[in-house]
C-alpha positions in Angstrom: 0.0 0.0 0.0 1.5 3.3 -0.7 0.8 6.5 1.8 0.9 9.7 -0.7 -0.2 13.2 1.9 -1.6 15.7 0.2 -0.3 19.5 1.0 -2.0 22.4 -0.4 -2.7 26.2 -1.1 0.6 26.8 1.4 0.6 30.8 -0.1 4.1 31.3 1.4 4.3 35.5 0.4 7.2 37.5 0.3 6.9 41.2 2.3 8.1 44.2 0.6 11.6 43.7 0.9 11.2 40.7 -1.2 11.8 37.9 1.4 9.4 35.8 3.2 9.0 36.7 6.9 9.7 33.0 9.2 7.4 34.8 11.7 3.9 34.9 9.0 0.8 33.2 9.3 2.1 30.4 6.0 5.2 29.8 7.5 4.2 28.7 11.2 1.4 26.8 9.0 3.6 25.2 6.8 5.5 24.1 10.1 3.0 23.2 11.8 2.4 20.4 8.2 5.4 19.3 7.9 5.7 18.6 11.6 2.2 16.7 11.7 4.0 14.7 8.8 6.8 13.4 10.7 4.6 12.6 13.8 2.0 10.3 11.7 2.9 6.1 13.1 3.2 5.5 9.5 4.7 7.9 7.5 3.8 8.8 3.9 5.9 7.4 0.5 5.3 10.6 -1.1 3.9 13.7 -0.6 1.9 16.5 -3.4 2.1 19.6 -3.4 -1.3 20.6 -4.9 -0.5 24.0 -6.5 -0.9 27.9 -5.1 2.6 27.2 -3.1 3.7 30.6 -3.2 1.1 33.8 -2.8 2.6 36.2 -6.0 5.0 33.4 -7.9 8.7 35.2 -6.3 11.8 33.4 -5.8 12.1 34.3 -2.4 8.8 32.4 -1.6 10.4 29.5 -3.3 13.0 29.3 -1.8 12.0 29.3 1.6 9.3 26.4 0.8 11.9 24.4 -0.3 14.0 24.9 3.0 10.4 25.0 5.2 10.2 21.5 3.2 13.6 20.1 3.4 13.1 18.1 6.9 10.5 15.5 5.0 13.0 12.8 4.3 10.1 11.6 1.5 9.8 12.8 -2.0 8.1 16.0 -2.8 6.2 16.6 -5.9 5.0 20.0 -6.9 1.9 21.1 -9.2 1.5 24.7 -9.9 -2.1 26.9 -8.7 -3.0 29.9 -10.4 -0.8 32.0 -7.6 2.5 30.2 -8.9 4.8 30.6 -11.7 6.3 27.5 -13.5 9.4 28.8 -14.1 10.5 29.7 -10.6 8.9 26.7 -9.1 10.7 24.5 -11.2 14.0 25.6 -10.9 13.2 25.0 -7.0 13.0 21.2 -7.4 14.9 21.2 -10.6 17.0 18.5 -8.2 13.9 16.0 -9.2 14.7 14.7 -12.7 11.2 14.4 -13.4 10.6 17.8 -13.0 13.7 19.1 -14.6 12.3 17.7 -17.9 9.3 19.4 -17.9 11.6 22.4 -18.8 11.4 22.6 -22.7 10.3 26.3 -23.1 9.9 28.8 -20.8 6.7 28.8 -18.7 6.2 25.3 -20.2 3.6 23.5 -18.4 4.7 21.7 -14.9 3.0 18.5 -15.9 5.0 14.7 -15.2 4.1 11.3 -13.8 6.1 9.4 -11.0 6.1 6.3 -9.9 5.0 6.1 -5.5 5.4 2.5 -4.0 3.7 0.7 -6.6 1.2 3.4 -7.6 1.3 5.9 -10.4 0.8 9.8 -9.5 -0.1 12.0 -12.4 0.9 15.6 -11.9 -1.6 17.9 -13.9 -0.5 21.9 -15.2 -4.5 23.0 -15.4 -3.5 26.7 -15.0 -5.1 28.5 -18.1 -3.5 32.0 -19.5 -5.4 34.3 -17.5 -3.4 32.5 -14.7 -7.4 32.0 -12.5 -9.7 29.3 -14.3 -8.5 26.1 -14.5 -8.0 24.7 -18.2 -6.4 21.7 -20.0 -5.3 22.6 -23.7 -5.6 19.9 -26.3 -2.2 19.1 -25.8 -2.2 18.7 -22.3 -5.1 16.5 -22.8 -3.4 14.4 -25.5 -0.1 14.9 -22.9 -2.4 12.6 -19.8 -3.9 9.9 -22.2 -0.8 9.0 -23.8 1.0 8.8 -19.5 -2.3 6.9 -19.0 -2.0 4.5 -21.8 1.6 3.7 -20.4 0.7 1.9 -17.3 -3.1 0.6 -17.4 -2.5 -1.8 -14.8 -1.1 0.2 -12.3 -3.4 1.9 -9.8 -3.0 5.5 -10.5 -3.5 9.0 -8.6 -4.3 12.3 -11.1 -3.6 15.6 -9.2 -4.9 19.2 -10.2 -4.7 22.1 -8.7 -8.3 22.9 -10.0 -10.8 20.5 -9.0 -13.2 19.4 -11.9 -16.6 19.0 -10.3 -18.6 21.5 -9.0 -18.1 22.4 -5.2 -20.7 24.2 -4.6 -19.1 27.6 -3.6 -19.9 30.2 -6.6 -16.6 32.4 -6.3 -15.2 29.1 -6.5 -17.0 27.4 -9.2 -16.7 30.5 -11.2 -12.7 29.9 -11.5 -12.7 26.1 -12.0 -12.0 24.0 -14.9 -13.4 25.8 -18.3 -14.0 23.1 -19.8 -14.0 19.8 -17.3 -15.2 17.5 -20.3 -12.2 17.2 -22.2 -11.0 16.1 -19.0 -13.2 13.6 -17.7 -13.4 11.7 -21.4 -9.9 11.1 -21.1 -10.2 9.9 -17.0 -12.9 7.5 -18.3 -11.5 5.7 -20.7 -8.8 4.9 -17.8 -10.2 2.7 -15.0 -7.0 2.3 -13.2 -7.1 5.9 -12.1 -8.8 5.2 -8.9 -8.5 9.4 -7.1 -8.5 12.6 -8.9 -6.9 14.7 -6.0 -7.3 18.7 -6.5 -6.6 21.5 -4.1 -7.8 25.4 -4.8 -11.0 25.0 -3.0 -9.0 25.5 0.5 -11.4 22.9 2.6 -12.1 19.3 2.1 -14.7 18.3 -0.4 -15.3 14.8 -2.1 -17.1 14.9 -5.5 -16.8 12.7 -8.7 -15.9 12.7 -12.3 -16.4 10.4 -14.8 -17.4 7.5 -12.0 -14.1 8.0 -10.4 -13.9 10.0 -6.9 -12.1 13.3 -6.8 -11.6 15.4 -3.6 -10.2 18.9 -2.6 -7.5 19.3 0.3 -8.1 21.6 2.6 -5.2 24.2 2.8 -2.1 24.2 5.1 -3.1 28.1 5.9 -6.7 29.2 5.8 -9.9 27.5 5.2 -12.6 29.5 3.1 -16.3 30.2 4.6 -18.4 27.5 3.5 -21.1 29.6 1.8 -23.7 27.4 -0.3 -25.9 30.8 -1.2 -26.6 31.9 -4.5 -24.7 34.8 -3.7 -21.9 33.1 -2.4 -19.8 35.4 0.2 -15.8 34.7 -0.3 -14.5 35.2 3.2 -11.9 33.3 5.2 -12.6 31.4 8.3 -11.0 30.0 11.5 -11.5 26.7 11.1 -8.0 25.0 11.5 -5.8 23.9 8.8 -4.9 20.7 7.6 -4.0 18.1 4.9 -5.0 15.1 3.3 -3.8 11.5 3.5 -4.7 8.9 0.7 -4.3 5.4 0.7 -4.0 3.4 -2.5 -3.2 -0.5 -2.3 -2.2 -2.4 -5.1 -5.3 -3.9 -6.0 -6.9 -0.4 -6.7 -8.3 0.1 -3.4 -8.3 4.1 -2.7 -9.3 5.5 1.0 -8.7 9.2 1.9 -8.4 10.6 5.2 -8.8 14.5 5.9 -6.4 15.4 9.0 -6.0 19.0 10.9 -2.5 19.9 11.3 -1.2 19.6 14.6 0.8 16.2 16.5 -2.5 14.6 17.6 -1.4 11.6 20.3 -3.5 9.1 21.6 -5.5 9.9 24.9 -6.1 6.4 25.4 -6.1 3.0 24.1 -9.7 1.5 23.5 -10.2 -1.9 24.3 
């Protein structure tokens, strides 16, 4: 069984003089992850980075994610959100060769499949040109069928940073996928994708796409207000971070747990 944790919407932001103050509200977050990582009994293989890492796309905001990060002695896979820029991101884990060879142009898309203990994780780029909706070209499309066509038998994870199902929040459904059909024709016509895994959304949310179940990660940093309305208020809330845990055995079995940051110990054992 492979353990893949699911980090997102971190929003690390660099102050006016250009570097990224240890003492802000992302950083103690990102802490505070990182450290709930290393307390969990069983540790993850891998862990995703589901996209809007840095808050304006800097250098400075990479770099200090990368350090923030450096204690997980697991793998770290990066997608990029609408706040991030592919270019800087990349040359942040340009260590991972999977990533380096996504570099064929500049601002090329941050797309690239590794392999996780037995299981297959499919990185998405679904950032679209006016760097807010979520979009997958033609290409990119063509791009996911042809890394799905390579391993059909292997259980496989797709990660966005835009989830592709409706949440239910209108500010947010009004900057998701264009055009999620595109998108789920190619997911169907691949059963051993068994969790489409998005972030964005900043709380957890479980929906589906072409019969196969997708969720949202609740950010590192802040949750948004859960606002079903028509009108839909966008406003932050105080409900505590956290991340997402999904487990994927070999046999195609997915689970997903939803955790708040924070080293959680047992108060007692239950008979």
């Amino acid at each position: 069984m492979a353990i893949i944790a699911q980090l997102s919407d971190i929003h690390l932001a660099a102050g006016r003089d250009g570097e990224v103050d240890d003492g802000s509200g992302p950083v103690r977050a990102l802490r505070s992850a990182v450290s709930s990582l290393l307390s969990l009994p069983a540790r993850p293989d891998a862990v995703v980075l589901t996209g809007d890492l840095a808050d304006a796309g800097r250098p400075a905001e990479y770099a200090r994610l990368h350090a923030l990060l450096s204690p997980l002695p697991m793998a770290v896979y990066p997608l990029c959100g609408n706040h991030d820029d592919r270019d800087e991101l990349r040359n942040v884990f340009k260590d991972h060769p999977a990533i380096a060879a996504t570099a064929t142009s500049p601002q090329a898309p941050l797309q690239y499949a590794v392999d996780v203990a037995g299981v297959r994780l499919v990185c998405c780029d679904t950032v679209a040109d006016d760097h807010l909706r979520g979009h997958m070209s033609e290409e990119r499309l063509a791009w996911l069928d042809e890394v799905l066509r390579a391993a059909p038998d292997r259980p496989t994870v797709v990660a966005t940073h835009h989830p592709p199902y409706p949440i239910g929040m209108r500010f947010i459904d009004d900057v998701r996928f264009v055009d999620p059909a595109g998108f789920a024709s190619v997911i169907s016509r691949h059963p051993q994708v068994v969790r489409i895994i998005s972030g964005h959304v900043h709380r957890a949310s479980v929906g589906s796409l072409a019969g196969t179940v997708s969720i949202t990660s609740p950010s590192t940093y802040r949750q948004l207000f859960l606002d079903l309305t028509k009108q839909g208020r966008a406003a932050v809330t105080g409900e505590p971070a956290g991340f997402a845990l999904h487990l994927i055995g070999e046999d195609g079995t997915a689970t997903t747990h939803f955790a708040p940051t924070g080293n959680y110990r047992p108060l007692m054992d239950v008979e």
